[in-house]
N, CA, C, O and CB atoms as a CASP TS submission, in Angstrom:
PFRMAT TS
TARGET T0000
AUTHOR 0000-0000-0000
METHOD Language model
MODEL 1
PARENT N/A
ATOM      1  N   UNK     1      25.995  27.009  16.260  1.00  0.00           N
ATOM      2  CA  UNK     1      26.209  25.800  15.449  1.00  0.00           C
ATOM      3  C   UNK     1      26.247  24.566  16.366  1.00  0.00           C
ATOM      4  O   UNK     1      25.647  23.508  16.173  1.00  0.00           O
ATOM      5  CB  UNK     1      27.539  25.914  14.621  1.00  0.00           C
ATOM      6  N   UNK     2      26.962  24.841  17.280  1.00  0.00           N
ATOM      7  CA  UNK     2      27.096  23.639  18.833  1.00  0.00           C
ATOM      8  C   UNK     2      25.542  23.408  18.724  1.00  0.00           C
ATOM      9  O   UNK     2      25.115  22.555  17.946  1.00  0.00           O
ATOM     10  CB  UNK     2      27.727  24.480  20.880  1.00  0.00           C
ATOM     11  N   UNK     3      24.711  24.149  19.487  1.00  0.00           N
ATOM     12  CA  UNK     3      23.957  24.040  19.855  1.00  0.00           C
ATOM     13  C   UNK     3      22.606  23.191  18.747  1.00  0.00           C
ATOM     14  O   UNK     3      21.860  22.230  18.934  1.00  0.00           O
ATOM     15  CB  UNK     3      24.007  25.212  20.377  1.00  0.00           C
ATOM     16  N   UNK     4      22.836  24.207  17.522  1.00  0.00           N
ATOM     17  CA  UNK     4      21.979  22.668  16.602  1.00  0.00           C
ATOM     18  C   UNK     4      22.338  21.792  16.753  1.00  0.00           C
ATOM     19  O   UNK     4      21.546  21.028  17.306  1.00  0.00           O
ATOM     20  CB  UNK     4      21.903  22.384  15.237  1.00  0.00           C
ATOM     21  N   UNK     5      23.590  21.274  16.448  1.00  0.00           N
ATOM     22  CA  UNK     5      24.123  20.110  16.389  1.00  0.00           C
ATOM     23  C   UNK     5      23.374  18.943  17.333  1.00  0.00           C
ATOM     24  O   UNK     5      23.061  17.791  17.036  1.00  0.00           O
ATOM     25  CB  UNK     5      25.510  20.346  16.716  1.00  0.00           C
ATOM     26  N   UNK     6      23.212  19.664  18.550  1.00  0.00           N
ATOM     27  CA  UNK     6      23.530  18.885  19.953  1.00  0.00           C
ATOM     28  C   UNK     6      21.685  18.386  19.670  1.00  0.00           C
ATOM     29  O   UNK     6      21.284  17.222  19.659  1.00  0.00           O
ATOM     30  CB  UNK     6      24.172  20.169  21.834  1.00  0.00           C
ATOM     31  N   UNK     7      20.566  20.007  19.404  1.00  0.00           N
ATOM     32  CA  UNK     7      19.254  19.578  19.315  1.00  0.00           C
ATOM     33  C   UNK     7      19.216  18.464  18.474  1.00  0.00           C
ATOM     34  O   UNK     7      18.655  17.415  18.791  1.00  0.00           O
ATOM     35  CB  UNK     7      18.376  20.578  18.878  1.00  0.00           C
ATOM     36  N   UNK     8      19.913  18.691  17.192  1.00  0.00           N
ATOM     37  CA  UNK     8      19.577  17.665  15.865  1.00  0.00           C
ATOM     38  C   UNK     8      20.010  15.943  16.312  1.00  0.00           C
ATOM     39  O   UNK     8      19.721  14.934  15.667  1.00  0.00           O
ATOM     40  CB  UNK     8      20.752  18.262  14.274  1.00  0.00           C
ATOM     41  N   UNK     9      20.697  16.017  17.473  1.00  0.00           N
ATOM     42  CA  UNK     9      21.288  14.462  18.127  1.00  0.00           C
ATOM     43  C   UNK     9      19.898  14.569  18.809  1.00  0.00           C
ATOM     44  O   UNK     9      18.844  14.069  18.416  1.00  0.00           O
ATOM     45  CB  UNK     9      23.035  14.286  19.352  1.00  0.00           C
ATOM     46  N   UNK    10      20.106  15.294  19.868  1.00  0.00           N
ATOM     47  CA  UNK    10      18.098  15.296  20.636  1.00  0.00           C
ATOM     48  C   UNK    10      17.259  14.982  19.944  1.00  0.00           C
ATOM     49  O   UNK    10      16.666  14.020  20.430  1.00  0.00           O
ATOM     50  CB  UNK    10      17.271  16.650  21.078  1.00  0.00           C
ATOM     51  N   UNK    11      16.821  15.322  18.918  1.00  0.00           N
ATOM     52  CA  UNK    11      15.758  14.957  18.529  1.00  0.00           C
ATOM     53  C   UNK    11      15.976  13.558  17.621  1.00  0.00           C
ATOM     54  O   UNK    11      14.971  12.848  17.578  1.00  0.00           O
ATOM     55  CB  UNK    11      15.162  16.118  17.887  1.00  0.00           C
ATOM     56  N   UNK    12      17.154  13.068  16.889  1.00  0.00           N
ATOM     57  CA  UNK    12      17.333  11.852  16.370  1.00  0.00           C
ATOM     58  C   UNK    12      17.497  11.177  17.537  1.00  0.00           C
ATOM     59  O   UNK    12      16.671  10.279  17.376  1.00  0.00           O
ATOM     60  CB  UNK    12      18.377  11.697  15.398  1.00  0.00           C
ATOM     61  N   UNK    13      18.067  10.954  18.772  1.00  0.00           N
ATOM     62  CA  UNK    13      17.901   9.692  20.164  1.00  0.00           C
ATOM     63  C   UNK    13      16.748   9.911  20.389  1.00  0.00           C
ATOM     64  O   UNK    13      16.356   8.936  21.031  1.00  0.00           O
ATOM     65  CB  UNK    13      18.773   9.771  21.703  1.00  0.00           C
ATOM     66  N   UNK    14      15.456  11.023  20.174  1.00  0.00           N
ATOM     67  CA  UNK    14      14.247  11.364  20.845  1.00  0.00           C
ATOM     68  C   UNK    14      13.295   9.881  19.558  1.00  0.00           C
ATOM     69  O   UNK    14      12.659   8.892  19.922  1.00  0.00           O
ATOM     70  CB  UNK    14      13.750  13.639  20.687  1.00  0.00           C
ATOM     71  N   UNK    15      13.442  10.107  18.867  1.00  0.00           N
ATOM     72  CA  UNK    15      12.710   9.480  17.316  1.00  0.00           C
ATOM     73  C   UNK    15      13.054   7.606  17.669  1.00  0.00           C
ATOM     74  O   UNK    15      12.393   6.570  17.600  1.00  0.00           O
ATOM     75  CB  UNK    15      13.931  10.298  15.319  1.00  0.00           C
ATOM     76  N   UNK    16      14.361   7.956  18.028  1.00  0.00           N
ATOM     77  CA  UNK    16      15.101   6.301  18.214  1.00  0.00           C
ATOM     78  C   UNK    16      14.099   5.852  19.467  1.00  0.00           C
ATOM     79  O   UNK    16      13.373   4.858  19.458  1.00  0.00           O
ATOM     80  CB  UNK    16      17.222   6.252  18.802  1.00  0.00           C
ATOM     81  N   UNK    17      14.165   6.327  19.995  1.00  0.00           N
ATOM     82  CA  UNK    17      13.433   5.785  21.420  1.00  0.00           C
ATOM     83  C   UNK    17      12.410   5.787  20.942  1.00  0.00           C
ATOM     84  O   UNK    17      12.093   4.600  21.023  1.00  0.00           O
ATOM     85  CB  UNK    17      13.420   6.529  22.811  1.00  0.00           C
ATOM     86  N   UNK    18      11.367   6.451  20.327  1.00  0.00           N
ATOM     87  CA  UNK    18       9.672   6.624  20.033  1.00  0.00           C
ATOM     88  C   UNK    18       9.653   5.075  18.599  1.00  0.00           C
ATOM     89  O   UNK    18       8.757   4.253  18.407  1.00  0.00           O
ATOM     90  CB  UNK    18       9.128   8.973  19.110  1.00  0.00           C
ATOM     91  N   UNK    19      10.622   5.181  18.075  1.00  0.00           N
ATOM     92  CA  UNK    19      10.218   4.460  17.285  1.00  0.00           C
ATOM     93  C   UNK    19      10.519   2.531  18.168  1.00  0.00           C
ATOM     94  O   UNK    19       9.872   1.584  17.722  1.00  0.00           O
ATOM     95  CB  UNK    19      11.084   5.024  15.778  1.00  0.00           C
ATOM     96  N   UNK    20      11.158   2.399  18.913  1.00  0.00           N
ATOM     97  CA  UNK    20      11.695   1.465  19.530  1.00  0.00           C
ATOM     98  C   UNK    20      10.479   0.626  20.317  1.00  0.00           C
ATOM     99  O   UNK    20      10.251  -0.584  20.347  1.00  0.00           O
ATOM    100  CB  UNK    20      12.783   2.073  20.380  1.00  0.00           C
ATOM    101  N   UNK    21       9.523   2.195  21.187  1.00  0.00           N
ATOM    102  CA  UNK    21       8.418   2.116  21.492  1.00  0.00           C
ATOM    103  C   UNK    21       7.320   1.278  21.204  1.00  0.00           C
ATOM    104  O   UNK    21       6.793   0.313  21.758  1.00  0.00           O
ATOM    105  CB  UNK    21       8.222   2.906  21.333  1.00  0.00           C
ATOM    106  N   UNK    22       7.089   2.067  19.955  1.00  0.00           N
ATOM    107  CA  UNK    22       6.197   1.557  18.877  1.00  0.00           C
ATOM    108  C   UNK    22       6.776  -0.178  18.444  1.00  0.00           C
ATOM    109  O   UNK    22       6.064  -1.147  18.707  1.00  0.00           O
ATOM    110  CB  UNK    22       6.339   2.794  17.424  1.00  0.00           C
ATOM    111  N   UNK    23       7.387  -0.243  18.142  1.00  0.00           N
ATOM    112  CA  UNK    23       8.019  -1.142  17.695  1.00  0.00           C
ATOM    113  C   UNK    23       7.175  -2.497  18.462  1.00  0.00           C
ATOM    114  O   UNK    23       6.563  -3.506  18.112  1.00  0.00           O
ATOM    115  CB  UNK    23       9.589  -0.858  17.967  1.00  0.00           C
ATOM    116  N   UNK    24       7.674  -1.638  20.018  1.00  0.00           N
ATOM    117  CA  UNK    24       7.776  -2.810  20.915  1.00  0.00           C
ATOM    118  C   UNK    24       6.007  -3.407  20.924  1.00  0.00           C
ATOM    119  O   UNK    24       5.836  -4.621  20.814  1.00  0.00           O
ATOM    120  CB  UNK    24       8.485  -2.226  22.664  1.00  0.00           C
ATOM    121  N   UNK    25       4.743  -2.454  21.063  1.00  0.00           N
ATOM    122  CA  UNK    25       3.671  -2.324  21.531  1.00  0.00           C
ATOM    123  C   UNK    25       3.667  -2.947  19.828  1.00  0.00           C
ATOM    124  O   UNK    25       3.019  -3.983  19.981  1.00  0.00           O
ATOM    125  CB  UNK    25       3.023  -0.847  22.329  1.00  0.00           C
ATOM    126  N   UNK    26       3.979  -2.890  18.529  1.00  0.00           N
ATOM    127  CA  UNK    26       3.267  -3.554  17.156  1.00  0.00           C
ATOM    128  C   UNK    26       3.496  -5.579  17.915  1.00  0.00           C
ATOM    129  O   UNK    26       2.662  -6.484  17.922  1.00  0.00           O
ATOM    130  CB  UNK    26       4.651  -2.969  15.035  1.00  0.00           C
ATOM    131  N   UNK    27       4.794  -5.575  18.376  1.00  0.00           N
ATOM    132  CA  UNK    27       5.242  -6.973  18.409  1.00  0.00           C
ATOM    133  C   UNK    27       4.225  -7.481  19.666  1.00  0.00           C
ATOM    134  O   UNK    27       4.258  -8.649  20.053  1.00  0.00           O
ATOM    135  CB  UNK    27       7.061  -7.146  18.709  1.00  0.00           C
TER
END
């Protein structure tokens, strides 16, 4: 259960950063 938890934060900070990315390269 730890251990999803911890992926399911990994992969939502992984998405935050990719989308931040993008973000930056539309502006």
């Amino acid at each position: 259960m730890i251990k999803s938890t911890l992926n399911m934060s990994s992969i939502s900070d992984y998405l935050h950063k990719y989308l931040q990315k993008r973000r930056t390269v539309k502006l």
